[in-house]
N, C-alpha and C positions, 0 to 999 in steps of 0.2 A: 604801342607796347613800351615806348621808351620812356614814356610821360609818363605812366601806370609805375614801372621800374622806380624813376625816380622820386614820384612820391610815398609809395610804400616805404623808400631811403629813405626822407625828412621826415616820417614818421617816426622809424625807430632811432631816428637822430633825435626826436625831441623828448621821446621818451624816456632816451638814455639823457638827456639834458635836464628833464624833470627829477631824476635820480639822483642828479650834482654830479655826475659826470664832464669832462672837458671832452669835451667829442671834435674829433676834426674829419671829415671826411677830404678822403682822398682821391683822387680818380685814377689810379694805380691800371698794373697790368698782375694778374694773376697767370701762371703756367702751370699746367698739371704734363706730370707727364710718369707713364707706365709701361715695366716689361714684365713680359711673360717669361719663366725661366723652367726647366724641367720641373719634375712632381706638382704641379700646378701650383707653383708661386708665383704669386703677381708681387712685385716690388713698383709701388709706386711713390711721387713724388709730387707737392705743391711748394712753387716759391713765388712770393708777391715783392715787387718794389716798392718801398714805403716810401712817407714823404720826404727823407732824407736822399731818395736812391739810391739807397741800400738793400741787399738781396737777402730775405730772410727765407730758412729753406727749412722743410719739413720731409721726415719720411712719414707716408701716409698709410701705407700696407708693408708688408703681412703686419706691420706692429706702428702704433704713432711713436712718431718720436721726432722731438724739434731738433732740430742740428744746428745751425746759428746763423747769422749774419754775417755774408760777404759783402766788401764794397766794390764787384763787379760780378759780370756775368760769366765771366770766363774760371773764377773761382767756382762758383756756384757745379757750371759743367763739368772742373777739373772732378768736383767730391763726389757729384753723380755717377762719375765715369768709374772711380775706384771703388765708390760702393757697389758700382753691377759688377765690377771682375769680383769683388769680393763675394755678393752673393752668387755667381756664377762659378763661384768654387765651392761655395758654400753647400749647393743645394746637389754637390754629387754628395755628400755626407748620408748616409744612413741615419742622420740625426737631425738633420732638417727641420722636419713636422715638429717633432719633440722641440727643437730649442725655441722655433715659432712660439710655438704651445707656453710655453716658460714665459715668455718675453709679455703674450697677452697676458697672464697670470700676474705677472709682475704689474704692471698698467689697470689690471685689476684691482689690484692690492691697492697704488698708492690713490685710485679713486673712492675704494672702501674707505681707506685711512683720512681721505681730508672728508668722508660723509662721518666720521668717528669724530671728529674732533667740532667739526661746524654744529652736528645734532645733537651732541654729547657732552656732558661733561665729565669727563675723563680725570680719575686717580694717576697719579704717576706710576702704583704699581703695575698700570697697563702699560703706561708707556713705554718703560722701561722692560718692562716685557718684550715688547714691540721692536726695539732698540739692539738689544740681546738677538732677537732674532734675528736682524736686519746683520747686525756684525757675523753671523755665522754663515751667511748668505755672501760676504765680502769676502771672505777668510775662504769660503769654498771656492770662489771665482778666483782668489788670488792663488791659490794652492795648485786649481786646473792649471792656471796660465803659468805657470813653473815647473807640473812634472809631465804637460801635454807636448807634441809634436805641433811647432809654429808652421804653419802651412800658407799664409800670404805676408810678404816681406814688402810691398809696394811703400809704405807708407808705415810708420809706428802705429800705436794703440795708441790714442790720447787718455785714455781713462783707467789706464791699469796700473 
C-alpha cells in the first residue's frame, strides 16, 4: 500500500512540475482534531508541520477558516483551547445556526467572487458595487461590536 501511496505522490508531483511549479515534498505530520459541542456543532481542526517546523492551523468545520502559523505546538494547543471555550459559549446562543449560516454564506461569497473575476471580465461598476457592499458588511460588524454585550474576555479580538 505504501509503494502504491507513494507513487500516486510523484505522480502529482510531476504533474505539478510539468506546470512550472517548484514542488518540494515534505514528509510532515498532519493532526486533525474535532469536538462535538451542543446543537450539533462539530468544530473541527487540521494543523500540518511544514518544512520549516512551523505549525500551520486551520479551522475546518462548522466554517473553513485559516488561522496562522505557530512556531510551536504548544501555541497551536494554547488557540485551540480558546477557540472551544469560545465556541462553548458560543453555541448556548439562540444564534448559533444563524451565525454558522452567515459565516458559510460569507465563504461562499468570496469563492463566487474570485469565480467572477478568473471567468470574467468584469467592469469596475461591479466592482465597486461589490466593494460598497463589502464596506456596509464592516460597518454592521463594527456597529454590533460597539452596541452588543461582550461576553468572552479570555483573549482580545484580533480583527475588530
Amino acid at each position: 500500500m505504501n509503494k502504491y501511496i507513494n507513487s500516486e505522490a510523484n505522480q502529482h508531483v510531476m504533474k505539478l512540475i510539468q506546470l512550472g511549479a517548484a514542488v518540494q515534498v515534505v514528509s510532515g505530520k498532519m493532526v486533525y482534531a474535532s469536538f462535538k459541542f451542543e446543537q450539533d456543532v462539530e468544530v473541527s481542526y487540521a494543523y500540518n508541520i511544514n518544512k520549516n517546523n512551523k505549525y500551520f492551523l486551520e479551522r475546518i468545520k462548522p466554517y473553513p477558516l485559516s488561522i496562522k502559523e505557530f512556531e510551536n505546538p504548544e501555541d497551536v494547543i494554547e488557540l485551540i483551547k480558546i477557540d472551544y471555550d469560545q465556541f462553548t459559549n458560543a453555541v448556548k446562543s439562540h444564534n448559533i445556526k444563524n451565525f454558522i449560516k452567515i459565516n458559510n454564506s460569507l465563504n461562499k461569497s468570496i469563492k463566487a467572487f474570485e469565480d467572477l473575476f478568473l471567468y470574467y471580465n468584469i467592469p469596475a461598476e461591479y466592482t465597486q458595487k461589490i466593494e460598497h457592499n463589502i464596506e456596509k458588511i464592516q460597518e454592521t460588524i463594527q456597529k454590533a461590536s460597539k452596541e452588543c454585550n461582550r461576553v468572552f474576555f479570555t483573549k482580545e479580538p484580533e480583527n475588530l
